[in-house]
N, C-alpha and C positions, 0 to 999 in steps of 0.2 A: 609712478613706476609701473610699468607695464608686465603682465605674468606672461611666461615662456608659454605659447604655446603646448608645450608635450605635458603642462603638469595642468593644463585646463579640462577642468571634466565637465564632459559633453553629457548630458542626460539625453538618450534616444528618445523620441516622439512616441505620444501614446498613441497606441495602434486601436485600431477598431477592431473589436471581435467579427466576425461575418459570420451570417443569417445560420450556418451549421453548430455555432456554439450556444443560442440561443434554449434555453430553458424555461421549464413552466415553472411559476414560485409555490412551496409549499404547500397543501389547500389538502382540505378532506378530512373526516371524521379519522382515519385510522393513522395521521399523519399526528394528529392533534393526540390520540391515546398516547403514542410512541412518544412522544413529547413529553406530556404528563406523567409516565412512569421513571422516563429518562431526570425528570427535575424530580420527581417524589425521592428515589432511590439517590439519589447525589451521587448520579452518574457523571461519566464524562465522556463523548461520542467524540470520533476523527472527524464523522461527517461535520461535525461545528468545527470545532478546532483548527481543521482544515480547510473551511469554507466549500464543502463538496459540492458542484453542479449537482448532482446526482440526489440530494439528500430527499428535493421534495417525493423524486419517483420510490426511492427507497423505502422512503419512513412511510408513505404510502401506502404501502402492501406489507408494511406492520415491519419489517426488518432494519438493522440498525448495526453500524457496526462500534462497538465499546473499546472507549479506551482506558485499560487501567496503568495504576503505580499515579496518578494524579495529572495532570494538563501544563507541567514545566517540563522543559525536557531541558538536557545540561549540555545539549550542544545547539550548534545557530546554525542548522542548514541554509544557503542562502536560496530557498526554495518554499520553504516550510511556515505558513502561519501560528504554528503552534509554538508559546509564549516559551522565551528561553530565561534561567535565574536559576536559582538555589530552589530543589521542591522542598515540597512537606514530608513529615515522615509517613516514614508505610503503615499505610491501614490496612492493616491484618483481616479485618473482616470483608473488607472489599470483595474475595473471590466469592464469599455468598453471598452477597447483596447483586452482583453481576449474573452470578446462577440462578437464584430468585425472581432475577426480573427478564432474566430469560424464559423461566418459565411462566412469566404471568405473560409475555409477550404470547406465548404457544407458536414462537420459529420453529419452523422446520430447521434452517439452516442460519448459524450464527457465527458474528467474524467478531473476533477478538485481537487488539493492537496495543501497543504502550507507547510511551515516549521514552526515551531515552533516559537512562538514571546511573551512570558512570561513577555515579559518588560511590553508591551501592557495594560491597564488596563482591555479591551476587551477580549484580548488573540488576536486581530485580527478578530473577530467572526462579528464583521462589514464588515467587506472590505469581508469575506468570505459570506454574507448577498447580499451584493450589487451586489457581483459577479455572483451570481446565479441565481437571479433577469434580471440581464442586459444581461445573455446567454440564459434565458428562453424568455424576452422580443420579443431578436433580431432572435432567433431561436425554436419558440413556437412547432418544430415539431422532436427538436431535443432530444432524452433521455440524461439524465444527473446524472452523478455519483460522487460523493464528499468522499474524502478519507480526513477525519479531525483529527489535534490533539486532544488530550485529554482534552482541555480547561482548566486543574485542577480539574475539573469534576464539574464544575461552571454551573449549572443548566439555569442560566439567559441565560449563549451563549450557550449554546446546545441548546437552545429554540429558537434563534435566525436561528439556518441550520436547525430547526424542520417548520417553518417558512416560512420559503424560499421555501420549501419542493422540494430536489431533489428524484429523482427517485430513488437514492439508496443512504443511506449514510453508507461508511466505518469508522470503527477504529480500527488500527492492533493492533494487543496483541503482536504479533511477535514472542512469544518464552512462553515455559513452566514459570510455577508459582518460581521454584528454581531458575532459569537464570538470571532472568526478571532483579534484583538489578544490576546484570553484562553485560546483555544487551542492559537497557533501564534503564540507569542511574537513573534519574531524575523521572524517570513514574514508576506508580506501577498498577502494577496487577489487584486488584479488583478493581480500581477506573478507569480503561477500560473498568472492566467487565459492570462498575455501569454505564459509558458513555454509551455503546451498551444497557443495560436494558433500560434509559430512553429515546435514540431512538426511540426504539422500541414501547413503551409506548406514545409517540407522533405519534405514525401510522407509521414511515418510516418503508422503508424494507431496514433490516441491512446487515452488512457484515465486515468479519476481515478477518485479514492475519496471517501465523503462518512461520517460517521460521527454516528449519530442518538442523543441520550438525554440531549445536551448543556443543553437548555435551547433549543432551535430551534423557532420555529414551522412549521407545515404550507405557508402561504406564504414562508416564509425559504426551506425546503425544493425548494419548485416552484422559486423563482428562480433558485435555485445551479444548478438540473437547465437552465435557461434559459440561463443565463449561460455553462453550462458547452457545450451545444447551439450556443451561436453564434460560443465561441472555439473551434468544431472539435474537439470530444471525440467520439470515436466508441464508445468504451466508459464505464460508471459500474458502480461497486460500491458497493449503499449496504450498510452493516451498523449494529449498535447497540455504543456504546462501552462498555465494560467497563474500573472503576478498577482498573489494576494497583495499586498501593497506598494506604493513606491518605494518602500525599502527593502523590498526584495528585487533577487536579479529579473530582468526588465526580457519580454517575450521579445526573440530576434525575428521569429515568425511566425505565422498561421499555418499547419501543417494540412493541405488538402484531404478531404478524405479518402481521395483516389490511392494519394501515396499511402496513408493508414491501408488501405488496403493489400498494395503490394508488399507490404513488410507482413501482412498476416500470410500472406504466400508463400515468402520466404521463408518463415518460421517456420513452415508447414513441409517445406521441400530440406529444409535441415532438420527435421526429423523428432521437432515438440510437438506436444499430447495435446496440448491445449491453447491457441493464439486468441485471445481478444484484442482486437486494435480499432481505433476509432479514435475520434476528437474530443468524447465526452466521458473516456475509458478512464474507468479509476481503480484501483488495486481489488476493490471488493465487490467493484458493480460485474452483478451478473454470477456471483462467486459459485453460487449453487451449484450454477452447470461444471465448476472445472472437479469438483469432486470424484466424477467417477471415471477411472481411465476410457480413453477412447473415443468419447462420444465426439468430441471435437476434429479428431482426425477423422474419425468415422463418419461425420457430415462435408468436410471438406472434399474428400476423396470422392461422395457421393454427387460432391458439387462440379467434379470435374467430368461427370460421366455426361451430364445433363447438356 
């Protein structure tokens, strides 16, 4: 018996990465420390979890971005290497064991992320509370970045990191407004946008991620940079997706870096504070610089004089 055509799945051909995604592996005396504190402390980093390109240059120059509430997260983005199941329970001690070895790290500048924890009554917006608390306590001179879930868009815990008040708070949108059900199962769209609005609206200075190669068009592209401009984003990081495995959705394509470039333009001519875009752009890389307002347009605008 022969199968219908319309219900055969086709797996797309693996693509070859090209010579611009190409990275150095790991290596160096302060890549090795960063390691060594990150297993002593029974930490958990996105840089692993997520298979970051970026990790060897990272952990390199001693910085690290930390993931607490544990390395399960309770939803299956079809994007996301990071293991999905029932987690452990919360350890409470966590925010000082991550302030601690923040300060044995001696960062200037430290990013702070979780996985997802929906069981949570919280969402986890405590232990992410405490955690921030206990790195600003132990390291008052260190800048601090918090890349958070979407809460459900539970106003109580977003007022809880509003609160806390790090230096910059992220929330990826990740992908166009069409994707989004495909990409981010679980998460929608304008209830990101509505997380980043109320951010912003408690004072922080915001910031999302956009992730390009998914199957978006060039105006899906502009809009999200729109969209994301008028719920009060002050930072964007776009980067291009890379399948952590075959069982994640499959790269439609290689995003030049010409065109990374003209979406940093466009962000810039819609009127964000901060654009990072490029093919090796990841939420945290480079985070320092998005801290303090201005320097990003401020170099832009200087770019156009030249």
């Amino acid at each position: 018996m022969s199968i219908p055509p319309e219900i055969i799945s086709v797996t797309p051909p693996k693509r070859k990465k090209p010579d611009w995604l190409r990275v150095k592996l790991p290596i160096g005396e302060n890549y090795k420390q960063v390691r060594q504190l990150v297993d002593q402390n029974k930490l958990h980093t996105i840089c692993e979890s997520g298979n970051c390109p970026n990790m060897g240059e990272c952990w390199g120059e001693g910085t690290a971005t930390f993931m607490i509430l544990g390395n399960v997260c309770t939803r299956s983005c079809g994007f996301c290497s990071v293991a999905t199941g029932r987690p452990d329970a919360v350890d409470w001690d966590e925010p000082q064991r991550v302030a601690e070895a923040i300060l044995l790290m001696k960062v200037k500048h430290a990013v702070l992320t979780s996985v997802d924890r929906d069981e949570l009554p919280d969402g986890g917006s405590i232990i992410w509370h405490n955690t921030i608390k206990a790195v600003k306590a132990l390291s008052p001179t260190t800048t601090l970045e918090t890349l958070i879930p979407d809460f459900k868009g539970k106003k109580i815990d977003i007022g809880r990191i509003i609160e806390a008040a790090p230096d910059v708070v992220s929330h990826n949108i990740e992908t166009v407004e069409r994707l989004t059900r495909q990409v981010r199962v679980q998460a929608k769209y304008w209830r990101s946008m509505e997380v980043i609005r109320t951010l912003k609206e408690g004072g922080m200075r915001t910031k999302s991620g956009i992730m390009l190669g998914l199957g978006e068009t060039s105006e899906e592209v502009e809009q999200t940079l729109q969209d994301l401009r008028d719920n009060g984003c002050d930072v964007v990081t776009i980067g291009q997706y890379l399948q952590p495995t075959k069982k994640h959705l499959p790269v439609e394509r290689f995003v030049h870096p010409d065109e990374f470039a003209s979406y940093r333009e466009i962000g810039y001519r819609l009127g964000l504070d901060y654009v990072e875009s490029g093919p090796l752009v990841r939420s945290s890389y480079h985070s320092e610089k998005h801290v303090t307002p201005g320097i990003g347009r401020m170099q832009w605008e200087s770019s156009l004089s030249t």
